[in-house]
C-alpha positions in Angstrom: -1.1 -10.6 -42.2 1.0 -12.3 -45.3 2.7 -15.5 -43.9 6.2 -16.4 -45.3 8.1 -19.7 -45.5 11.5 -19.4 -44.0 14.5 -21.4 -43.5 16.8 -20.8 -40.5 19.6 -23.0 -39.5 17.9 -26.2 -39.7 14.5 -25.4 -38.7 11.8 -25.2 -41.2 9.4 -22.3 -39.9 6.7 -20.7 -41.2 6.5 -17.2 -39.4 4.4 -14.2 -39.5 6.8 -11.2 -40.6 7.5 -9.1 -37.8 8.7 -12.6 -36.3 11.3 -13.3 -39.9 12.1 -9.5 -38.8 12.6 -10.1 -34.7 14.5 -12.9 -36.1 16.9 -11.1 -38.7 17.9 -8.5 -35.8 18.5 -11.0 -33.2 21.0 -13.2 -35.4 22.8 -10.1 -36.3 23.2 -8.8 -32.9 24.4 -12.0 -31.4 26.9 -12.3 -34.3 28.4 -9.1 -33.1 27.3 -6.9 -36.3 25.5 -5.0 -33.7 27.5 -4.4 -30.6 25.8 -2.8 -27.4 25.0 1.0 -28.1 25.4 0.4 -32.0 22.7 1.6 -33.8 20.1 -0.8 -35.9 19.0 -0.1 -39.8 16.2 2.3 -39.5 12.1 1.5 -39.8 12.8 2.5 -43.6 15.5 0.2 -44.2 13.5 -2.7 -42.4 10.2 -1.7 -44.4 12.2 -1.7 -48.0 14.7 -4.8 -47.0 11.1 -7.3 -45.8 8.4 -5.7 -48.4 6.9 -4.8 -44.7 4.3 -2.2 -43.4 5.7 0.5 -40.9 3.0 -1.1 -38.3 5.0 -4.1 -38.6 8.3 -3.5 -38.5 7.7 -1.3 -35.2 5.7 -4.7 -33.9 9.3 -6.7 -34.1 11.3 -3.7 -32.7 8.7 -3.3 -30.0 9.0 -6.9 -28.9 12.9 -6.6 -29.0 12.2 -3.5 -26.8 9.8 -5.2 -24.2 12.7 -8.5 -23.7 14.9 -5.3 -23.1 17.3 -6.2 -25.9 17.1 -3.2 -27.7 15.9 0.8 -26.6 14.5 3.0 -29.0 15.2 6.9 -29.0 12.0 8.6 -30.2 13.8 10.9 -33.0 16.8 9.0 -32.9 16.3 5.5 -33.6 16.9 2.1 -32.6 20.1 0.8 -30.4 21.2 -2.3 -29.4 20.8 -2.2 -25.3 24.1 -1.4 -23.6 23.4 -2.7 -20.2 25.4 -6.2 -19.6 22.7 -7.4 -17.2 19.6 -8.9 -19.1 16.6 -7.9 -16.3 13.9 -9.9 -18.0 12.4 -13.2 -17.1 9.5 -14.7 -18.1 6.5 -16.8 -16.0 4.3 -19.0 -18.1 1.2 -20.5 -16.3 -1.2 -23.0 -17.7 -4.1 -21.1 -17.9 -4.5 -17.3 -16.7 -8.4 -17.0 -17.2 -8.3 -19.7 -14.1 -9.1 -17.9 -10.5 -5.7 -19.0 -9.4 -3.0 -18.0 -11.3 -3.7 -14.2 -11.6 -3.0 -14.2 -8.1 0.3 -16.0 -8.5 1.1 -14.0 -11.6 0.4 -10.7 -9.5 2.9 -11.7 -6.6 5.9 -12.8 -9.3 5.2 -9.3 -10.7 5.0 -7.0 -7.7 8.2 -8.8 -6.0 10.2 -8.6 -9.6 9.3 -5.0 -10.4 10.7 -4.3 -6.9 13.9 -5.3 -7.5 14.3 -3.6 -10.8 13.2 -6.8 -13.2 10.6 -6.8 -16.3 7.9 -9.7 -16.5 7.3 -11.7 -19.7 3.7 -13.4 -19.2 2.7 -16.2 -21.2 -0.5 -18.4 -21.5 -0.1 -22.1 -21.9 -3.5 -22.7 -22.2 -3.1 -26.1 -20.7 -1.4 -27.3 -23.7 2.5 -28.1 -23.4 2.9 -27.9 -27.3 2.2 -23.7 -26.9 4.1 -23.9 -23.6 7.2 -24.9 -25.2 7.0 -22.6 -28.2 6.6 -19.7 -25.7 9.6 -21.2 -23.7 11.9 -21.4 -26.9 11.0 -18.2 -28.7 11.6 -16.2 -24.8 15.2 -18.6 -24.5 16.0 -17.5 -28.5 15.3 -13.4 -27.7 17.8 -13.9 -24.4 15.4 -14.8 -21.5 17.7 -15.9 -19.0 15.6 -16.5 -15.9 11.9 -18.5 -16.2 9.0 -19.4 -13.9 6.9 -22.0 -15.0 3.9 -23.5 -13.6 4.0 -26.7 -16.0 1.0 -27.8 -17.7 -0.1 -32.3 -18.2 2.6 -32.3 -15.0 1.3 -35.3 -14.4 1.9 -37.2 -17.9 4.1 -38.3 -20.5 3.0 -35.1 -22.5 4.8 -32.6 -19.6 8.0 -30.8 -21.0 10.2 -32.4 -17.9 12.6 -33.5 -20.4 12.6 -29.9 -22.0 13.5 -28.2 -18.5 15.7 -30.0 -17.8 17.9 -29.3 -20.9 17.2 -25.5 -19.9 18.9 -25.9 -16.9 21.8 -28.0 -18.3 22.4 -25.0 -20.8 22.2 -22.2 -17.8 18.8 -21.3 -18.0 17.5 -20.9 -14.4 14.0 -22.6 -13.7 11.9 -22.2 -10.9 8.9 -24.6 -11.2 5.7 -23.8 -9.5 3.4 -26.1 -8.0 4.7 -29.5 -9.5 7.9 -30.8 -8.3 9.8 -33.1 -10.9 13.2 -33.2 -8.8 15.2 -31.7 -12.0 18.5 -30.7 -10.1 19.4 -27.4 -10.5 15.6 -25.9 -11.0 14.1 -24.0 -7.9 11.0 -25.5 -6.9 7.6 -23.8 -5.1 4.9 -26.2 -4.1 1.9 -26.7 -1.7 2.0 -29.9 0.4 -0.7 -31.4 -1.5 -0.5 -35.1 0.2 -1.4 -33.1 3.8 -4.4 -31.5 2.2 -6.0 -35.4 0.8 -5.2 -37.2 4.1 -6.7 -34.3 6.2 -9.8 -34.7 4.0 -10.0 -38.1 4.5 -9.5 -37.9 7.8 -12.4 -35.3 8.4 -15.0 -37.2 6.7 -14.3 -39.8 9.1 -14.8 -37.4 12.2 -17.9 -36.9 10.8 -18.7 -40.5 10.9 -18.9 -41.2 7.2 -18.6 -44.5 5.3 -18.3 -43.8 1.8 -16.6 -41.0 0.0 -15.0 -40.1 -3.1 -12.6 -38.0 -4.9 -13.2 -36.1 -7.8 -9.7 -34.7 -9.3 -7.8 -34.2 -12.5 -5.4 -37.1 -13.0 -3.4 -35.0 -15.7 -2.4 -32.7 -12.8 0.7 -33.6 -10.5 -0.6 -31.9 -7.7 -4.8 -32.8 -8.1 -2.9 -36.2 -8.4 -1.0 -36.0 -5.1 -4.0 -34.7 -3.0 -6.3 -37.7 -4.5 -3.8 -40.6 -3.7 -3.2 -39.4 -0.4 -6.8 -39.2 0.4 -7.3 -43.0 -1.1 -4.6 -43.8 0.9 -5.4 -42.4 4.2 -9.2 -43.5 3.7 -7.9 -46.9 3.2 -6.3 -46.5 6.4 -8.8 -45.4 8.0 -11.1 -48.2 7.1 -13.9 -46.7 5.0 -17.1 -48.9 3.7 -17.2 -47.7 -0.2 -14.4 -45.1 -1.4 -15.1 -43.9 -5.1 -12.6 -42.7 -7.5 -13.6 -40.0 -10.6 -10.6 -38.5 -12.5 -11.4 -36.7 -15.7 -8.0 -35.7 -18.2 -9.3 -32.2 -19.4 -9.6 -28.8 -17.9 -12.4 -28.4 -14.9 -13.5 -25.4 -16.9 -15.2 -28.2 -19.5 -18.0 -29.2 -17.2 -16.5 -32.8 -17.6 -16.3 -33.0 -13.4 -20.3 -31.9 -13.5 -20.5 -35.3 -15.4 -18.4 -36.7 -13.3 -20.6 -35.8 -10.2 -23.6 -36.6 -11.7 -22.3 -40.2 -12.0 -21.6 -40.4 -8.5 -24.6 -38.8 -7.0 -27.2 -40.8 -9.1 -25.9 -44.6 -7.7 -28.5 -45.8 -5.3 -28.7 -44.3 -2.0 -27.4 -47.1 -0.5 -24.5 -47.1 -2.2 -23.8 -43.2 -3.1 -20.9 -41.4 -1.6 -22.4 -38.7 1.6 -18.7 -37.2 1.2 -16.6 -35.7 -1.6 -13.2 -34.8 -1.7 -12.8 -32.6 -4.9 -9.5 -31.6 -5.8 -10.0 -28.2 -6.1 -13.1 -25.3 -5.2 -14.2 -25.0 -9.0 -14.7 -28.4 -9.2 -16.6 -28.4 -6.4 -18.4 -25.9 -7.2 -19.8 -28.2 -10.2 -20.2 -30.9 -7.8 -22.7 -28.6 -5.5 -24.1 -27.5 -9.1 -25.4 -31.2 -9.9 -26.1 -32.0 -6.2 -28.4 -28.7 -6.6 -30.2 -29.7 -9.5 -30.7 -33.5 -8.2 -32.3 -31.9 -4.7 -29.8 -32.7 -2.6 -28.8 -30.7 0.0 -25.0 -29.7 1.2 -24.4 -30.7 3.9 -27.2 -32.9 5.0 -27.2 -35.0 1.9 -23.7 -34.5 0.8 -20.6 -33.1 3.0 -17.8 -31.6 0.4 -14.4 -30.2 0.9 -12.6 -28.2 -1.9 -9.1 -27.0 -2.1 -7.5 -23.3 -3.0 -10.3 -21.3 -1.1 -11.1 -19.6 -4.2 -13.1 -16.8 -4.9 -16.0 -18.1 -6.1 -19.1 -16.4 -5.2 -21.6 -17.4 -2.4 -20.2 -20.8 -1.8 -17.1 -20.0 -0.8 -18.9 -18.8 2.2 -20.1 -22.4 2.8 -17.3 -24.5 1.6 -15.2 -26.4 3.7 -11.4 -26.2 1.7 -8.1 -25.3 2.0 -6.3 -22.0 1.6 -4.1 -21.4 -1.6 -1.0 -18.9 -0.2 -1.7 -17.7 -4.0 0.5 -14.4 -4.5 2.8 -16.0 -1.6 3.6 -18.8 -4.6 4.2 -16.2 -7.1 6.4 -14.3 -4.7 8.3 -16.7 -3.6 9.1 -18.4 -7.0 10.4 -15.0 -7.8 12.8 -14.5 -4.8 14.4 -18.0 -5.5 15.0 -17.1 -9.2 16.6 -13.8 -8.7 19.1 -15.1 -5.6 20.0 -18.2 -8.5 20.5 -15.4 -11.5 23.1 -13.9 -8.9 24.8 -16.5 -8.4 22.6 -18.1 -5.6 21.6 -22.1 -5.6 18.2 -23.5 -6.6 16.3 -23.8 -3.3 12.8 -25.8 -3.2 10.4 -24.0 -0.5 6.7 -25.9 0.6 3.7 -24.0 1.3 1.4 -25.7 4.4 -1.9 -25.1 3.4 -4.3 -23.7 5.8 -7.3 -26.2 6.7 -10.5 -23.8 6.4 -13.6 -25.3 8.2 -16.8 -23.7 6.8 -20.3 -25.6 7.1 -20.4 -27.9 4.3 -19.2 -30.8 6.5 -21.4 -32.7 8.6 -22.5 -35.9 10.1 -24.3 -37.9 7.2 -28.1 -38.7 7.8 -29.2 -41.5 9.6 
C-alpha cells in the first residue's frame, strides 16, 4: 500500500490511506458537518476525492463501523451512528500469544457482550511505544472506556504518566494486574506479595537452605512476588538466597540462561529450591535441570505461579492458580458501573496455593 505524508493539527504523521481516510471522516463528524443519522460522501466520492482503491476506502469505513461510529446500509450507504451512547471499549494486553491473557481477554469479552458492549482488542507486544499508539488512535475514534494490562509496569518506560492524563480528560481506565495508585482508574490485581512469602515459606517446610528466584524485573507484579519472597526468606533465616532477573519477555529463552547459571554453581553452593515467577518460566527452569540430569524434585524442588496450561508438567508443578477469566471479568464489571456513572473500585484476587509434587525435602 502507497504511504502518504500528512499534516494534521500539529502532528506530523505518516499514515497508510485508509487511516488519512478514517481520519478525514472523523474530523468532519466531530465538527458537526455530519450530525448523527446524516449520511457520509459515498465509496465513489471517497475513491475520486483520496486517488484510493474501493478495497480501501471500505477498510476505513469498516473500522469506523467496528468503533460503532458509523453504520452502513447495504444499498443505502454510509450514516453517521445515531445512538448517543458510544458501547465500545477497548482492552489492550501486553502480549496475547502468552497462555494468560486469552483467558483474561475471553472473560472481558463474554461479560461485555452480555451487557450489550463491543470489544476493541489490541496487542502491545510488550512494547509501550505500540501500546500507546493503540491507546491514542482508540481515544481519537471515540473510545471512551479502556482496559489495559500495562506493559515495562515496572519501569520508567510504562505509560503511567499517559493514563493518568486519560483519566484526567474522562477516559475511564481499569488497569489489570499492576496497580499504579492513579486515582480515578479501576484497578484488578492478584496479591502477588502472598504468592513470594508463601513460597518462601514452603521451601523452608521442606527444610531447605538455599533458594532462588527467577523473575522478570521489568514486571510490577513478577517484581512484587520476588521481593516478597527475598524478604520473607530473609526472615526466615535461609543459608544462600540467589537472585536472577532477566528484562525481556520469558518467551526469549533468556530465563533458560538464567537457570543454567544457577544450576551449574557447585553443589555445595547451588540452590535445591526455585521460586520462578511464573509456570513458563519454570517450565525452562525444569527444561535446563532436564538436560543437566537433575531430577525435580529430588535434586531441585520448584514452585511456579499462574497454574498454566502447559502440558505434562503442570501435572507436577507445585504453583499458584491464576483466577484468569475472573481478571478479565471483573475489570469489565468495574469499567461499565464507572461509564454509568459508578466510582473506580480496585478489587484483589487471593490466589490459590496449588501443591503438586515438585516440592520436597532436599537430599541429604
Amino acid at each position: 500500500m502507497r504511504i502518504k505524508r500528512t499534516y494534521i493539527g500539529r502532528y506530523h504523521l505518516i499514515a497508510p490511506k485508509y487511516r488519512l481516510i478514517e481520519q478525514f471522516l472523523l474530523s468532519q463528524i466531530k465538527s458537526g458537518k455530519y450530525g448523527p443519522g446524516t449520511r457520509l460522501p459515498t465509496e465513489q466520492e471517497l475513491m475520486e476525492k483520496f486517488g484510493a482503491s474501493r478495497e480501501t476506502v471500505r477498510k476505513a469505513l469498516d473500522r469506523l463501523v467496528v468503533r460503532g461510529i458509523i453504520v452502513r446500509k447495504p444499498g443505502v450507504g454510509s450514516f453517521v451512528n445515531s445512538e448517543k451512547t458510544n458501547h465500545l471499549v477497548g482492552i489492550i494486553v501486553q502480549q496475547i500469544t502468552s497462555y494468560i491473557f486469552p483467558y483474561v481477554v475471553f472473560g472481558a469479552e463474554d461479560y461485555l457482550f452480555r451487557n450489550g458492549y463491543k470489544l476493541l482488542l489490541g496487542n502491545a507486544s510488550e512494547d509501550p511505544s505500540r501500546e500507546k499508539q493503540i491507546i491514542e488512535e482508540w481515544v481519537e475514534s471515540g473510545v471512551t472506556g479502556l482496559i489495559v494490562d500495562p506493559v515495562y509496569s515496572a519501569t520508567r518506560r510504562c505509560n503511567r504518566d499517559y493514563m493518568k492524563s486519560l483519566v484526567k480528560q474522562g477516559i475511564k481506565v481499569v488497569l489489570v494486574h499492576s496497580d499504579w495508585n492513579i486515582e480515578g482508574a479501576g484497578c484488578v490485581v492478584l496479591d502477588d506479595t502472598y504468592g513470594g512469602t508463601k513460597a518462601a515459606e514452603v521451601f523452608h517446610q521442606h527444610g531447605h537452605k538455599r533458594v532462588a528466584v527467577l523473575y522478570k524485573s521489568i514486571h510490577l507484579p513478577s517484581f512484587a512476588r520476588a521481593m516478597s519472597f527475598i524478604q520473607r526468606a530473609r526472615e526466615l533465616g535461609f543459608e544462600k538466597i540467589y537472585e536472577k532477573s532477566f528484562n525481556v519477555s520469558e518467551f526469549t529463552g533468556v530465563p533458560m540462561q538464567m537457570a543454567y547459571e544457577l544450576l551449574t554453581m557447585p553443589k555445595q553452593l547451588r540452590p535445591t529450591a526455585v521460586f520462578c515467577y511464573n509456570d513458563a518460566t519454570a517450565l525452562q527452569l525444569q527444561l535446563v535441570a532436564k538436560r543437566l540430569g537433575l531430577t525435580i524434585p529430588d535434586d531441585l524442588s520448584v514452585i511456579g505461579f499462574d497454574d498454566a496450561p502447559i502440558g505434562d508438567f503442570r501435572d507436577v508443578l507445585t504453583s499458584f492458580a491464576h483466577p484468569k477469566e475472573d481478571v478479565g471479568r471483573k475489570a469489565a464489571e468495574i469499567l461499565l458501573k464507572m461509564l454509568s456513572g459508578g466510582e473506580a473500585e480496585k478489587y484483589v484476587f487471593q490466589p490459590e496455593f496449588i501443591e503438586r509434587s515438585s516440592v520436597a525435602p532436599p537430599r541429604a
